[in-house]
N, C-alpha and C positions, 0 to 999 in steps of 0.2 A: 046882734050883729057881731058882737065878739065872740061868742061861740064859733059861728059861722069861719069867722077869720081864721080863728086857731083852731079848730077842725080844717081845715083847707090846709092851713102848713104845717100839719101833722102828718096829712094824708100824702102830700107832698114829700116832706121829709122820710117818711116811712118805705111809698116806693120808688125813692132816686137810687138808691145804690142797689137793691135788691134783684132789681131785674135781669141783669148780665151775671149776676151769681153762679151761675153752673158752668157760664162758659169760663169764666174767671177760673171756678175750681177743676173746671177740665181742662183748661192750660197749665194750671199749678201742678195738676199730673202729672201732664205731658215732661215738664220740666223736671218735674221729679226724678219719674223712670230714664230721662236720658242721661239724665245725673247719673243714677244707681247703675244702671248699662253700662258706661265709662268706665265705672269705678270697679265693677264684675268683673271687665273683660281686661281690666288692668290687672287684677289680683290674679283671674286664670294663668294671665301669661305669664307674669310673675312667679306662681307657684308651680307652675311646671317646669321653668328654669332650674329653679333651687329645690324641688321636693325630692323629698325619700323614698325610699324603698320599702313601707311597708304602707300595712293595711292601713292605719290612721291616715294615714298620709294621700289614698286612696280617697278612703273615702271623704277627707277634707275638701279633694279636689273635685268629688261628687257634688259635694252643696256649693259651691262656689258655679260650677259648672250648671246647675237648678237652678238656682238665684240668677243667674246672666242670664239664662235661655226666657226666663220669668221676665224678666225686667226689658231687655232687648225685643223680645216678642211683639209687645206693645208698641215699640219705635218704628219695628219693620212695617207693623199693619199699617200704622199713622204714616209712612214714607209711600206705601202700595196705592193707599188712597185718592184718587186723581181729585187736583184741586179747579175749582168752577174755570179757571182761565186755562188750563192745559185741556178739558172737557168742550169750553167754547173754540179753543184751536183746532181740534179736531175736528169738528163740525162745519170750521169754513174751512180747512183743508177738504174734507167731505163734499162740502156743496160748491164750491170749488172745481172738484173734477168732474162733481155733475155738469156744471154749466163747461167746462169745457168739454164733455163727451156731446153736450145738446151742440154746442157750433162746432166740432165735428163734424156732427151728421149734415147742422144747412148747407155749411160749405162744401161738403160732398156732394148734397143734393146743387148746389149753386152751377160747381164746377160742371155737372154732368147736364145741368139745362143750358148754361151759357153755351159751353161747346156745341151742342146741337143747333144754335139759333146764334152763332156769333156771326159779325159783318168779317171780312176778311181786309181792315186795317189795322193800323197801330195800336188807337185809342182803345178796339177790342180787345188786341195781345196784350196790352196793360193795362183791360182790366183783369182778362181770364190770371195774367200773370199773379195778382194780386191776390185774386182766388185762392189759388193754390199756392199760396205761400199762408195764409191765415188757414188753410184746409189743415197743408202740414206741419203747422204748431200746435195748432187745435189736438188736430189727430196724434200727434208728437205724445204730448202728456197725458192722451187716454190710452195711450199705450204704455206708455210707462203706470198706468194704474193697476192696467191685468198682468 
């Protein structure tokens, strides 16, 4: 029974922190490079201010100029990367204009049966009116889609 015990909170103990390991050390990157970036494109600007006119001084501004592109590079991708919630906005901005181009088309299709089959008083005019006012909002933002 004791085995048992201290087998279990070993096994326990062993995979609690290990498991988010890589994202841990892939945040630690991330931090890193935006550090290193900072600190590249502070030295570039810096040393084009104050540098000289000869060849050393070239090519100093060459590896400073490698090193930032190196380090920076990494930031840009990580910033390119669309994150799950700007991915799901898109999707109901997406579907979205679908269901607005679908009540478009009924209310289109509404508008052109009512008028053929409408009674000629009020309670008709305001319905057809109402029609075509949810036609032309509908219609509104599926034209602003094309």
């Amino acid at each position: 029974m004791k085995k048992l015990i201290l087998l279990t909170i070993m096994t326990t103990f062993a995979m609690s922190g290990f498991i988010n390991e890589a994202d841990t050390n892939a945040q630690n990157k991330a931090k890193e490079n935006d550090r290193l970036c900072k600190i590249f494109t502070t030295k570039v600007e810096k040393y084009k201010s104050t540098m000289r006119n000869d060849g050393l001084a070239d090519a100093t501004l060459d590896s400073y100029e490698k090193r930032m592109s190196v380090y920076c590079a990494s930031t840009d991708v990580k910033s390119k990367v669309k994150t799950i919630e700007e991915v799901q906005k898109e999707v109901a901005v997406t579907s979205g204009l679908k269901a607005d181009s679908r009540l478009c088309n009924v209310f289109t299709k509404k508008v052109k049966k009512y008028e053929s089959s409408m009674r000629n008083d009020e309670l008709a005019k305001a319905t057809l009116d109402s029609y075509k006012k949810r036609q032309a909002s509908f219609c509104a933002s599926d034209a602003k889609k094309s």
